[in-house]
N, C-alpha and C positions, 0 to 999 in steps of 0.2 A: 845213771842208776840202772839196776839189770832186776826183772824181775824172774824169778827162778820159780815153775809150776809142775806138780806133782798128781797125778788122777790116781784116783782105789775107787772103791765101793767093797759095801761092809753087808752083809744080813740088816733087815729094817729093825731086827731087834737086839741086834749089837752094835750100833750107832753109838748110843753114849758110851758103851765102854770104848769103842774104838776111838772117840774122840778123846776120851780121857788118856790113854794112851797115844795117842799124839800129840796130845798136850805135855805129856812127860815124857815125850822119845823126839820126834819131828822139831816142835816148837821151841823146848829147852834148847837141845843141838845149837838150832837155828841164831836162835837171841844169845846166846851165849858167845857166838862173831863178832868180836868188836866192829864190825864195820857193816853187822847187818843193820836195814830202818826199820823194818819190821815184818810181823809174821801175820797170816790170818790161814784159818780155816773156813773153809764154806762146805757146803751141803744141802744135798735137797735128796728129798724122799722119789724115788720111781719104782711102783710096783711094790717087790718084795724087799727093796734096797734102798740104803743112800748112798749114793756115790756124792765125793769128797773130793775139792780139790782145793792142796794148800798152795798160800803164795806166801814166797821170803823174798823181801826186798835189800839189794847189797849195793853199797856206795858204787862198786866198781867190780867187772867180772873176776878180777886176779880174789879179790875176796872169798868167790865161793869154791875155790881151791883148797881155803882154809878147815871150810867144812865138809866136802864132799869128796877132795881130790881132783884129778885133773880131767877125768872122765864126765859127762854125763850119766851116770849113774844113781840111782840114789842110796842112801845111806840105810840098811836099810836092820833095826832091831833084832834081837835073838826073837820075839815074841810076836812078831809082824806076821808071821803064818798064821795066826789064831784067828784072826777077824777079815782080811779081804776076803770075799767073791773074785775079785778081778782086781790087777794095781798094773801100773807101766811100770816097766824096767828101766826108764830114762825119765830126766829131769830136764823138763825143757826150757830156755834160758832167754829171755828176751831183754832190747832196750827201750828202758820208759819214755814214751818219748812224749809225756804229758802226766803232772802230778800234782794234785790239790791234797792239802793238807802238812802235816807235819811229821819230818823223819828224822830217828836221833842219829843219821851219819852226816856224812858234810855235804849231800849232793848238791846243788842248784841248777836248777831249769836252763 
């Protein structure tokens, strides 16, 4: 399993829109890979901000090809200028190499 992490931060008083907007740009994308197990956003307030970092979990690396291409890159909306502060330009990609709970792809431990 790979898990795939994204960083931003948003204004402390555009956090929910910005999450709702991830919620229907990032997260749809994401679930919508038959071979992703799942998505999450997290968040925590500093200061004048929340910075945010999503994870999307995929059976296998060839999968995040399907939604990102071959690059580290992220994907990244027409409307995505309107709320970061700050975001990376890359998607950084790791292997799970420990996992409790339940994912709708086939991995096993």
């Amino acid at each position: 399993m790979i898990a795939s992490t994204w960083r931003g931060s948003a204004h402390l008083t555009d956090a929910d829109e910005y999450i709702a907007h991830l919620h229907r740009t990032g997260q749809a994308d994401s679930l919508a890979t038959p071979e992703n197990g799942g998505f999450a956003i997290l968040g925590r307030g500093e200061d004048d901000r929340t910075e945010f970092l999503t994870l999307s979990l995929c059976d296998y690396v060839e999968a995040i090809g399907a939604l990102a291409g071959d690059d580290a890159a992220p994907v990244f909306d027409a409307d995505d200028h309107r709320y970061p502060i700050d975001r990376e330009s890359f998607v950084s990609h790791s292997t799970v190499a420990s996992f409790t709970g339940e994912t709708k792809g086939r991995w096993q431990p």
